[in-house]
C-alpha positions in Angstrom: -1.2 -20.8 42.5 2.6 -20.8 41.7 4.1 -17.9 39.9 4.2 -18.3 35.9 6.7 -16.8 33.3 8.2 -17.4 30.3 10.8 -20.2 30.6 12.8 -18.9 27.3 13.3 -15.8 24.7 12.0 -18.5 22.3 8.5 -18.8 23.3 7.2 -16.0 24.7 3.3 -15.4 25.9 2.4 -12.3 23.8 -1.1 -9.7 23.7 -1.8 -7.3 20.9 -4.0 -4.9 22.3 -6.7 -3.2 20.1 -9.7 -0.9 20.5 -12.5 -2.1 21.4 -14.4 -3.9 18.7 -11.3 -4.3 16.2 -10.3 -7.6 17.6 -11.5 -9.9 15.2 -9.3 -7.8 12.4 -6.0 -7.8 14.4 -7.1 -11.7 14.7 -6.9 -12.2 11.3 -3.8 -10.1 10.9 -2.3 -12.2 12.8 -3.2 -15.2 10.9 -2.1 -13.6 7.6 1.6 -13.4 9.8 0.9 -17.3 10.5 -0.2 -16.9 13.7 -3.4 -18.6 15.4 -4.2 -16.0 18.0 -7.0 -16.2 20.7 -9.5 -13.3 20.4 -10.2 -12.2 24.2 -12.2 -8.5 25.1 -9.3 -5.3 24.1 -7.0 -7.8 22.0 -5.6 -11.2 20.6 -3.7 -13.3 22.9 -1.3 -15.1 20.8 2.9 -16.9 21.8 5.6 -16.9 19.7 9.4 -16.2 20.1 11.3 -13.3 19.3 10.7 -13.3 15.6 6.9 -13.8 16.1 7.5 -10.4 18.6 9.3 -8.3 16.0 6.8 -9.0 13.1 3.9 -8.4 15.0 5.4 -5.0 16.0 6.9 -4.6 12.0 3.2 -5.6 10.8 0.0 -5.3 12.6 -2.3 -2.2 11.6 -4.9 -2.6 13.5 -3.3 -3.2 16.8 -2.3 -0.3 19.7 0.4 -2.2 20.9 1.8 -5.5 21.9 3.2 -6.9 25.4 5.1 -9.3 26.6 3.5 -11.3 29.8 6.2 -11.7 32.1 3.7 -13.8 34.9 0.6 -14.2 36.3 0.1 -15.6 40.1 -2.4 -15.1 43.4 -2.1 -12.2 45.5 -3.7 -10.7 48.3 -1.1 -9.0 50.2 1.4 -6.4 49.9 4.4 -8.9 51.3 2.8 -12.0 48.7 2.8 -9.6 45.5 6.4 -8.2 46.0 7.9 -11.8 46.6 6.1 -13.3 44.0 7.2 -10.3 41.6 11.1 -10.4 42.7 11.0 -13.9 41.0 10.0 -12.4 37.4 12.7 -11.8 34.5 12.8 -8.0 35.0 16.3 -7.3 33.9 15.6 -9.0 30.0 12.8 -6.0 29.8 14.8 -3.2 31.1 16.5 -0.5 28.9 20.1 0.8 30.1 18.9 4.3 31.4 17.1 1.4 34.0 14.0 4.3 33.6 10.7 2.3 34.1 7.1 3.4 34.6 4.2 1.8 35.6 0.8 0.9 35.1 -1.5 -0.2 37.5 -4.5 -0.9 37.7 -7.2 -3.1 40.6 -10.3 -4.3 40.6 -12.5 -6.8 42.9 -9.3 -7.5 44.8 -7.8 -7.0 48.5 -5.2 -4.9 47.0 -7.3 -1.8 45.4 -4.7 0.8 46.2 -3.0 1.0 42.6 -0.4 4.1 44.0 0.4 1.3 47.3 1.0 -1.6 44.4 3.2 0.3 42.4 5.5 1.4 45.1 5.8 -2.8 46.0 6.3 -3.6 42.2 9.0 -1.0 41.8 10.5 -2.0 45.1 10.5 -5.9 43.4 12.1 -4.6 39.9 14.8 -2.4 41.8 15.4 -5.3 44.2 15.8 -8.0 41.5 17.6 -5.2 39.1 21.7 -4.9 38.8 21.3 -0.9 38.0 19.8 1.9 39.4 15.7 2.3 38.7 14.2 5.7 37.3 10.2 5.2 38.1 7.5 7.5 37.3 3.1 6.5 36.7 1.8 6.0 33.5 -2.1 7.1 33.7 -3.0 6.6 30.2 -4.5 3.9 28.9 -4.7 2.8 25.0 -7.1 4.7 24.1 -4.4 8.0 25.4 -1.1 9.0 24.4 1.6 7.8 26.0 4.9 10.5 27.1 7.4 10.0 24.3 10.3 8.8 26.6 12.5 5.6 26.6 11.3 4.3 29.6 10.2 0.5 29.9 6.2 0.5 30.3 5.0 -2.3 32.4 1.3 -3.0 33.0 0.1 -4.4 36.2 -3.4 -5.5 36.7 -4.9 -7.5 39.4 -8.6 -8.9 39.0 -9.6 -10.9 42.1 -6.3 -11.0 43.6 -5.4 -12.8 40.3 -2.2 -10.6 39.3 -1.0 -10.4 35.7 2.4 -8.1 35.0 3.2 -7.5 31.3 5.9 -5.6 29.7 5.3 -3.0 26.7 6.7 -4.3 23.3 5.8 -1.5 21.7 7.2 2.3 22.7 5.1 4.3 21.4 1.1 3.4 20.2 1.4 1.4 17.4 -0.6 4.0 15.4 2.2 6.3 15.6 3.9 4.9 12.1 5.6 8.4 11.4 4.4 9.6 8.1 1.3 11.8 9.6 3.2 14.9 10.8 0.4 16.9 10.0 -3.5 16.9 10.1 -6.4 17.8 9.2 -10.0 18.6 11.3 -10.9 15.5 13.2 -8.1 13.2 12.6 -8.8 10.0 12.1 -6.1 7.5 14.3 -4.5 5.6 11.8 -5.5 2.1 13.3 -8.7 2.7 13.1 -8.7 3.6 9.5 -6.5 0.5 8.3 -9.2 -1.5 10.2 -12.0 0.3 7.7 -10.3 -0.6 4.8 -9.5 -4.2 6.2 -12.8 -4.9 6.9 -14.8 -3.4 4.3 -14.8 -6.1 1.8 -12.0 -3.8 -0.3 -9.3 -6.0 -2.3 -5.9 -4.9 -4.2 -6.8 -3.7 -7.5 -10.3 -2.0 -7.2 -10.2 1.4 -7.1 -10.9 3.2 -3.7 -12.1 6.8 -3.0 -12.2 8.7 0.2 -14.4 11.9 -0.9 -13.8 13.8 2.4 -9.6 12.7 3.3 -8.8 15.7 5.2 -4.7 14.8 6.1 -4.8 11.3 4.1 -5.1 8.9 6.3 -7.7 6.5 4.3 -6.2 6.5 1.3 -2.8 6.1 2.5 -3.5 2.8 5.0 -5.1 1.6 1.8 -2.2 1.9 -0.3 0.4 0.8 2.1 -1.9 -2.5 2.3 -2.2 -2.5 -1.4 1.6 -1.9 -1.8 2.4 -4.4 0.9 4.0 -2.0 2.3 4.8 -3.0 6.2 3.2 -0.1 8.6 6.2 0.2 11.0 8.9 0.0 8.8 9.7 3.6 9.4 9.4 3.7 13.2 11.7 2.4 16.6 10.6 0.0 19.0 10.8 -0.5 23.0 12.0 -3.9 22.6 14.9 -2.5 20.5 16.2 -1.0 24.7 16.2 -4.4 25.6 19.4 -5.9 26.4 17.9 -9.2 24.9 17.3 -7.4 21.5 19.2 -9.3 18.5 19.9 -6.6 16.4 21.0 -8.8 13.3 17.5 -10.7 13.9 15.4 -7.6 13.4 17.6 -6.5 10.9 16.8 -9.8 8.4 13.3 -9.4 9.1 12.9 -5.9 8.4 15.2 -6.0 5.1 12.5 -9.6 4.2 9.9 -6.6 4.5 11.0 -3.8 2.3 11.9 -6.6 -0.2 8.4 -7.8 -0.3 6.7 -4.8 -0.9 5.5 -4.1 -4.3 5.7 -0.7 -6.6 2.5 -1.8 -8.4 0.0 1.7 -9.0 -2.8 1.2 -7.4 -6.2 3.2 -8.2 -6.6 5.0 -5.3 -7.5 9.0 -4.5 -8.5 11.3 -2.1 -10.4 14.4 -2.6 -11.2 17.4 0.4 -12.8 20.9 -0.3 -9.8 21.7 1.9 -6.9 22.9 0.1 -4.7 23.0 3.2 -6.0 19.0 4.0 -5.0 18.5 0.4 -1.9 19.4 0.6 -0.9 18.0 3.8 -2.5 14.8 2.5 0.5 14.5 -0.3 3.1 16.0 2.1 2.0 12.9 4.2 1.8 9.9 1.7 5.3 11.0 0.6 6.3 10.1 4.0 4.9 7.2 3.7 6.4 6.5 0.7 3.0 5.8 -1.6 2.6 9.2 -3.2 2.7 8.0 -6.3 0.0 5.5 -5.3 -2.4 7.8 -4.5 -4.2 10.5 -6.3 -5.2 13.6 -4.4 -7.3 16.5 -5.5 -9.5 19.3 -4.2 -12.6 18.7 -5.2 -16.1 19.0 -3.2 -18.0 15.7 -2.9 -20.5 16.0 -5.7 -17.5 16.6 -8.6 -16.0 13.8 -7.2 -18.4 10.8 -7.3 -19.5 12.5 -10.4 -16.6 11.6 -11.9 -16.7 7.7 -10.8 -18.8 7.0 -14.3 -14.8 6.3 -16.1 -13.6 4.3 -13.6 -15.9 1.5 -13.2 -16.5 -0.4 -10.3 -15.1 -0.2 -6.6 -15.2 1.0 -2.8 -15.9 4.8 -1.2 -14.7 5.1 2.0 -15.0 7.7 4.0 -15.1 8.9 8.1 -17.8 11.8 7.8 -18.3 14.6 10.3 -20.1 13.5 13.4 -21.7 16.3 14.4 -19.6 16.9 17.6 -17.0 18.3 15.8 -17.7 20.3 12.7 -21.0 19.7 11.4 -24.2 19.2 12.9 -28.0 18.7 11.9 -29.8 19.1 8.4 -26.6 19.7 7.3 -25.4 16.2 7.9 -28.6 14.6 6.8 -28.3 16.3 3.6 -24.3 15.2 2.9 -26.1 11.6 3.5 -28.3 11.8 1.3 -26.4 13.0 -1.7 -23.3 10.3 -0.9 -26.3 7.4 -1.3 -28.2 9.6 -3.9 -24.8 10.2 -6.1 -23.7 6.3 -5.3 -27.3 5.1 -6.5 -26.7 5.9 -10.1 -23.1 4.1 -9.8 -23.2 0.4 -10.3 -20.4 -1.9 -8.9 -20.0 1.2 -6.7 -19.9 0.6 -2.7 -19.9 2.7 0.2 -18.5 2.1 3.7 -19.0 5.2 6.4 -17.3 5.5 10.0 -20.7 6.9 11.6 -21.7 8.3 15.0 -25.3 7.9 14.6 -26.8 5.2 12.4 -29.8 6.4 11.7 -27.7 9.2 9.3 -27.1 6.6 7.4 -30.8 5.7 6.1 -30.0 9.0 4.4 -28.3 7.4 1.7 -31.1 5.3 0.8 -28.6 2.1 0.7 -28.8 -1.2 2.0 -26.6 -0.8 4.7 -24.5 -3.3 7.3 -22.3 -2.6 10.1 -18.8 -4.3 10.3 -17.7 -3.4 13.3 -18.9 -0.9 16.7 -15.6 1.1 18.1 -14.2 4.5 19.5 -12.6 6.9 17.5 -11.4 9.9 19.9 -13.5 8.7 22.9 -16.3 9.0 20.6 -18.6 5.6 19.7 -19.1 4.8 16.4 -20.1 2.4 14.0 -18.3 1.5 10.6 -21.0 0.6 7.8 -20.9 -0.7 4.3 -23.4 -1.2 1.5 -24.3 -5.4 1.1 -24.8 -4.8 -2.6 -23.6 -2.6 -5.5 -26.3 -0.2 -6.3 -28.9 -1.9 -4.3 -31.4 0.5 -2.8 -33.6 0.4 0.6 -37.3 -0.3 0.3 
C-alpha cells in the first residue's frame, strides 16, 4: 500500500482524541463548529484545513487533544518503515528548537519493539530535517500528563504492520485551559466536567447547581458554555511552533471568538462545606473570566437544595465522592439518599451525578439514566441523570 499524506495545508486529515466514552459529545461539538466528524473508539476523525485546525483547538471542551495525520502505509520491517517515513512532511510539524519526542506504540505486528521503532522514526525525521533533532520518549498516554516542554509530540502506532504517524496539534492536554490554578479534593479534569454539563439535557438560561464544587470546575464549564465563552482562548498552542503557523489567521479567528461571547448573567452557583474549595472556586472563575456568572457560597448540601424552593425549575449537577477517595460506606448511601430525598419535594428540579458505583444511586429514590460510561482519574464511572422532574422510582 503506497504511503499517504496530506497533499496541502488546506485540507488536512485531523483526530480529536477523547476519553473513552465522550465521543459522541466531542462529535457533536464538532458539528456545532460545522464540522461532520466520524465517531471512531478514543475520538472523532474529522478533515479540514488550517482554520478547521485552530477552531477545533480554540473550541472543543470535551476533547484531550487534536492531531494532525501526517501518513499511514504497510510496514513490516525496520528498512520499509524508515523509507516510507523519510517521505512524510516532517519539517511543516517541527518547532525551531527542532526538539521532538515520540510516541510509540505496536501491536499484532512484526515490528513490536516500540524503543527499536522510535530510534528508525527519529533516524527518518533527522534525515528528512534541515536542523538539528532534540529527541526524548513520551510514555504517557491521554489519560497522563504530558512534560510541559515545547517539543513537537508525534504518535506512532502500528496495528498489523499497518503504520499510522500523527503529529500533536495540541501542546498541552486540551483540559489544561489555565484558569484552574488551584484545587480542591478529587479534582475533577475539566473535560470531563464540560462533557456533564453537555450532555445532561442542561440549556442556557435554567439555573444550575453543583451542591458539592470543591475548586469550581462544574459551575465554571457551565458558565463559559452559557457565556459562549471559547475554552482555549486563554491558552498557547503546539501548532503555534510550526513554521506553517499563520499568525494573522489565528489571530482573526480568535478576536471572531472573544467578540461572540456574551456578558449575559446566567443563574448558576456553587456551594462546598469547604471554605478553602470555596474560595479557590472564585479565585478560579475569575480566571476564567465568569465570576460574575457564577454564585459561590459555603453552604452544606441540605441548606442548599433547601433553598431551590425561589428559584424554580432547573439542573443539579454534581461529581460526588466515590468512596476511593474521601468517603466511603453508609456514609455515601446516606448523602444519596438525601440528594434524591431533598430533590423529591422540588418539581422541575433534575439531578445528574458522576458515579462510581450505580447502585448508590437507587439511593435517591429517582428515576435515573446513564448518559455516558468514562474514566475520571483512572477510575470508571458512570454519569447519570434523572428522566423526569420529580418523578420517583417504584
Amino acid at each position: 500500500m503506497p504511503a499517504s499524506h496530506p497533499p496541502t495545508d488546506s485540507r488536512l486529515e485531523l483526530f480529536a482524541s477523547t476519553a473513552l466514552g465522550l465521543e459522541s459529545i466531542a462529535a457533536g461539538e464538532l458539528k456545532s463548529l460545522g464540522v461532520r466528524g466520524r465517531q471512531e473508539i478514543g475520538g472523532v476523525a474529522f478533515s479540514g484545513d488550517l482554520d478547521r485546525l485552530y477552531q477545533a483547538n480554540l473550541w472543543l471542551r470535551t476533547a484531550s487533544r487534536v492531531v494532525a495525520r501526517l501518513g499511514r502505509f504497510h510496514a513490516s520491517t525496520f528498512y520499509e518503515l524508515e523509507r516510507r517515513a523519510k517521505k512524510l512532511p516532517w519539517e511543516k510539524f517541527l518547532p525551531a528548537s527542532g526538539a521532538v519526542r515520540l510516541r510509540v506504540t505496536c501491536r499484532k505486528s512484526r515490528l513490536y519493539h516500540s524503543d527499536a521503532v522510535a530510534e528508525r522514526v527519529l533516524s527518518a525525521i533527522a534525515g528528512s530535517a534541515s536542523r538539528v533533532i532534540e529527541a526524548s520518549s513520551a510514555g504517557m498516554d491521554d489519560e497522563g500528563e504530558d512534560a510541559d516542554d515545547e517539543a513537537q509530540l508525534f504518535i506512532v502506532r502500528i496495528v498489523h504492520d499497518e503504520v499510522e504517524i500523527s503529529a500533536d496539534t495540541s501542546g498541552e492536554l486540551l483540559h489544561r485551559r489555565g484558569y484552574r490554578q488551584e484545587i480542591a479534593k478529587a479534582p475533577l479534569r475539566e473535560t470531563l466536567a464540560a462533557a456533564m454539563v453537555l450532555a445532561s439535557g442542561w440549556r442556557r438560561g435554567e439555573p444550575l447547581l453543583d451542591p458539592m464544587c470543591g475548586s469550581g470546575t462544574i459551575p465554571i464549564e457551565a458558565a463559559l458554555i452559557a457565556r459562549g465563552i471559547a475554552p482555549g482562548a486563554q491558552r498557547k498552542f503546539q501548532f503555534m511552533r510550526w513554521p506553517t503557523f499563520e499568525e494573522g489567521r489565528w489571530n482573526v479567528i480568535l478576536e471572531n471568538a472573544r467578540g461572540s461571547a456574551t456578558r449575559t448573567l446566567e443563574t448558576i452557583s456553587g456551594c462546598d462545606r469547604d471554605a478553602g474549595a470555596i474560595g479557590a472556586a472564585r479565585r478560579n472563575a475569575e480566571r476564567a473570566g465568569v465570576a460574575e456568572t457564577i454564585q459561590f457560597s459555603e453552604k452544606a448540601i441540605s441548606d442548599t437544595i433547601a433553598g431551590l424552593d425561589d428559584v424554580g425549575a432547573g439542573w443539579v449537577l454534581t461529581n460526588p465522592p466515590y468512596g476511593v477517595r474521601i468517603g466511603e460506606g453508609e456514609d455515601l448511601r446516606n448523602l444519596y439518599a438525601r440528594l434524591g430525598a431533598e430533590l423529591g419535594t422540588k418539581p422541575g428540579w433534575r439531578l445528574g451525578v458522576l458515579t462510581l458505583d450505580t447502585g448508590l444511586v437507587g439511593q435517591t429514590r429517582l428515576s435515573m439514566v446513564s448518559r455516558f460510561d468514562t474514566r475520571n482519574g483512572g477510575i470508571p464511572v458512570s454519569f447519570m441523570v434523572s428522566e423526569k422532574p420529580g418523578q420517583k422510582r417504584g
